[in-house]
N, C-alpha and C positions, 0 to 999 in steps of 0.2 A: 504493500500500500504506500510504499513510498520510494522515495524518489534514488538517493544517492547517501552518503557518508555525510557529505557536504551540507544536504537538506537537512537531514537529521540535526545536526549541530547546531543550527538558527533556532534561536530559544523562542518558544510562543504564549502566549500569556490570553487569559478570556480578555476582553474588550482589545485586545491589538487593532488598529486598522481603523478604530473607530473615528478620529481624529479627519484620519487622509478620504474616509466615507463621507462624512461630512462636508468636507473641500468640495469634492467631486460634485454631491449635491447641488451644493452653495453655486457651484459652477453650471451646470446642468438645467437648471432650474433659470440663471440666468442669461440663458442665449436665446431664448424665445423673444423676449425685452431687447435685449442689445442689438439683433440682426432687427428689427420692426422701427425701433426710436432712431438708433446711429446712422443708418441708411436717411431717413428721414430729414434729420440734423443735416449733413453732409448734404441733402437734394437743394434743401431751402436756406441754403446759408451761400449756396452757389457752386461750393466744390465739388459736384456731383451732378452727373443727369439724374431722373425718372426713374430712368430704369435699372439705377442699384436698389429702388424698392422692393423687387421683384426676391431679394433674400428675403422678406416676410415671406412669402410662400412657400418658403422650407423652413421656416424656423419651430415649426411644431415641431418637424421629422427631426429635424437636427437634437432637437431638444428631448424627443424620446430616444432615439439610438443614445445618443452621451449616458441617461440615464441606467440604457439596461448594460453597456459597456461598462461602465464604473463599478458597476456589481458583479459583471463577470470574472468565476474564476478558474483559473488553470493551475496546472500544477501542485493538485488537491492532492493532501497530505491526512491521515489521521493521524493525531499523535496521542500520547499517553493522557488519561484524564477525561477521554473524550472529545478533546479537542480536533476540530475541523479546518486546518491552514493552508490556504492558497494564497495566489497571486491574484492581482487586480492590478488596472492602471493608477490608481493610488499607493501601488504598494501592500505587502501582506496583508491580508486579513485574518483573523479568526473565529471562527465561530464555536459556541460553547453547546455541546450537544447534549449534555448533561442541564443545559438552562435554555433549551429551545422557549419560544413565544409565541410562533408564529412558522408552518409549514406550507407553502404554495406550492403550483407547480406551474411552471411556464411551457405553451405548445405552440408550434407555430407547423401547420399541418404543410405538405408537400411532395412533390413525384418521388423525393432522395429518400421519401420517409421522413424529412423533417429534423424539427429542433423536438428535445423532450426535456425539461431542464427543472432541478428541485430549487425552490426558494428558500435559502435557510435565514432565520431571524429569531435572533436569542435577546436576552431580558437586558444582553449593553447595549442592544441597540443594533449592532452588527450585523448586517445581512449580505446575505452572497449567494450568486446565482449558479449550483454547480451540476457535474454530472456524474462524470467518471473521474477515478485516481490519477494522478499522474502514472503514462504509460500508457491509459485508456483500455484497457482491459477488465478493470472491477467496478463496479457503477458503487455510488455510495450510500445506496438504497441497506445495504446491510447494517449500518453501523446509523444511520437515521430507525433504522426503524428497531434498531435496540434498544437505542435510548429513548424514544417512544414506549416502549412497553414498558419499561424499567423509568419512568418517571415519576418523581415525587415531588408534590409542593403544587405549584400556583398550574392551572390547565393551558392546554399546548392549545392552539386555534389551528385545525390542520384541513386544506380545503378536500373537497369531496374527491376531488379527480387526482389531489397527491395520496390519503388514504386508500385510492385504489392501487394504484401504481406500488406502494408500499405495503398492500395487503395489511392494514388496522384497520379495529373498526374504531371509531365515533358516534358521538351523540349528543344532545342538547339537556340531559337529566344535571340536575345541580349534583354537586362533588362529580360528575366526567374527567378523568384524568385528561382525554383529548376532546375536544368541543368542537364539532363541524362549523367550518367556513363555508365560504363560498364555492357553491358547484354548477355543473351544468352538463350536457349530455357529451362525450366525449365528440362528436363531429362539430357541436357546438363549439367547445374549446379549443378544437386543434385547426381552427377555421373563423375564429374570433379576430384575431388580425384585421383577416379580410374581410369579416363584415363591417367593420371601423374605417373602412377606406372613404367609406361619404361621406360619414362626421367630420373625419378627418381634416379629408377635401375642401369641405364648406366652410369647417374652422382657419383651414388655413389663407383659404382666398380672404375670409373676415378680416387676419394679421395683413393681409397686403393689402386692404383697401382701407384700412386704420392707418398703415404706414404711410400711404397714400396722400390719406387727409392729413396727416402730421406733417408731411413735406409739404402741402400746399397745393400739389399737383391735380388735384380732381375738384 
């Protein structure tokens, strides 16, 4: 389950990563704003044509990919404790599987078979998008789903289509050790993407004709 001699020796600690999560966030969150206003600024100040507004109409996408990039992780590690450490574009993470909070699962359906990806989120806050061990041979469906059964203290919120994938059950009865999230029918979720494409579409034309009016232009 893990990687090298080298891996092994990087000391890992619960909340690691949380910090450089945060960044990413903080970042993430604002490039929707920055591509819609600074294009804007730059139209109607003179230093720019019209048509650097035309970045509002990617600033949603822009600003979802950053978000689930940032959570992404490679190079997954189990280490002693329960502990779950990978890489991210912020730098290591950890996740504490012995203080899960929160189980998702991320699908995004396809000819190649697609994405199939677990969302892990523990009580520091720490969350990360993984799949398999480093290597890509062992999924880490084994070692979630221990600490799952073997939990104690506050209830896990684990959605219906990660419960599946991980064979536990859930339920909504007070004292539940795991408490059902959000579900939906498997073609629903591995095809949820692409029914967001018109929302999407509509919200993003809305950023460029905001940006629009911010320049002066319409």
């Amino acid at each position: 389950m893990t990687t090298d001699s080298a891996d092994d020796a990087i000391p890992v600690l619960g909340g690691q990563g949380r910090t450089g999560q945060r960044v990413g966030h903080a970042v993430a969150w604002s490039i929707a704003p920055v591509l819609v206003v600074v294009p804007a600024v730059l139209v109607r100040s003179g230093s720019a044509g019209s048509g650097l507004c035309l970045l509002g109409l990617f600033a949603l996408l822009a600003e979802v990919v950053t978000l689930y990039c940032v959570n992404q992780g490679w190079g997954v590690q189990l280490r002693a404790g329960g502990l779950l450490s990978c890489l991210t574009l912020t730098g290591r993470r950890t996740v504490d599987l012995t203080r899960l909070t929160k189980v998702g699962r991320f699908e995004i359906g396809g000819r190649g078979g697609g994405s199939d990806l677990l969302v892990l989120t523990d009580t520091y806050g720490v969350r990360a998008i993984v799949h398999r061990y480093a290597g890509g041979k062992e999924k880490v469906d084994g070692a979630v789903r221990e600490a799952l059964r073997n939990r104690t203290g506050a209830t896990v919120v684990v959605s219906g289509r990660a419960a599946e994938r991980l064979g536990v059950q859930v339920g909504n009865r007070p004292g539940s050790a795991l408490r059902a999230g959000r579900s939906g029918s498997g073609a629903l979720a591995a095809f949820l993407p692409v029914l967001l494409i018109v929302p999407a579409v509509v919200v993003s034309i809305g950023l460029l004709i905001v940006s629009l009016l911010l320049a002066g232009a319409l």
